[in-house]
N, C-alpha and C positions, 0 to 999 in steps of 0.2 A: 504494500500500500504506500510507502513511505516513498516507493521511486516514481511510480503515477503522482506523487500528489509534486513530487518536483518536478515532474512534466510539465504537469496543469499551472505551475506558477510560471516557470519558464516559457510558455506558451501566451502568457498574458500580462508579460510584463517586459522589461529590457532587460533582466537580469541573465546574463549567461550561466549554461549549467555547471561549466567550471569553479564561477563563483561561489555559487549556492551549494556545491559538494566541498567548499573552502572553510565556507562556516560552521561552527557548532549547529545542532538541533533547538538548542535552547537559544541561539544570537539573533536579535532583532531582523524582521526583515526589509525593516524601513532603511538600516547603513546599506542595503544594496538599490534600494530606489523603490521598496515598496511601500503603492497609498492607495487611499479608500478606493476609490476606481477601479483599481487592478483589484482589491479582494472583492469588488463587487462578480466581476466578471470569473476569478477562482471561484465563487462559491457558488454561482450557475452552472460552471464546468463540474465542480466535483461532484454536487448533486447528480449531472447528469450521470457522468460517470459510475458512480456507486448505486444510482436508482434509488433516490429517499429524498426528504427535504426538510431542510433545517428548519427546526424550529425560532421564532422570531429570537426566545432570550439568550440563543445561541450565536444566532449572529451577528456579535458587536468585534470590530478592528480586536480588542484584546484577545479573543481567542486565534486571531490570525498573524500574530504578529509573529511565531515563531514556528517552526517545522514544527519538535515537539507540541506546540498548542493546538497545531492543524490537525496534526494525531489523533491528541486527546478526544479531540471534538468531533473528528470527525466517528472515530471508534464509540461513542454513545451509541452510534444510526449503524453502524458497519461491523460485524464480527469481522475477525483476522482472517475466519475459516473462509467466507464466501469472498474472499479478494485475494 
């Protein structure tokens, strides 16, 4: 799950994947140029992807700011097994 979800950031943002495999899990992902926009458009993409849809109190910038967060969050809606 963790290499799709840095697809889907990569894919909708200008961050290359070299960068984003440079960072921790836990390092912001606003020092590489991410903002609300782009997780607007990651959180349509992952939804599609995984087949579910966030719930509203889940979708606020903090739970996106980090790989580990996108995880976190996204694994509520996602077992391991089915991805």
């Amino acid at each position: 799950m963790k290499e799709k979800i840095k697809e889907i950031i990569c894919s909708h943002t200008y961050i290359k994947r070299e960068d984003l495999d440079s960072i921790g899990d836990n390092d912001k992902l606003t020092e590489l140029g991410l903002d609300s926009i782009n997780v607007v458009y990651i959180i349509g993409e992952i939804e599609e992807e995984f087949n579910f849809s966030f719930y509203d109190e889940d979708m606020l910038l903090v739970n996106f700011e980090t790989i580990d967060k996108i995880l976190k969050t996204v694994g509520k809606y996602v077992s391991v097994k089915s991805v």
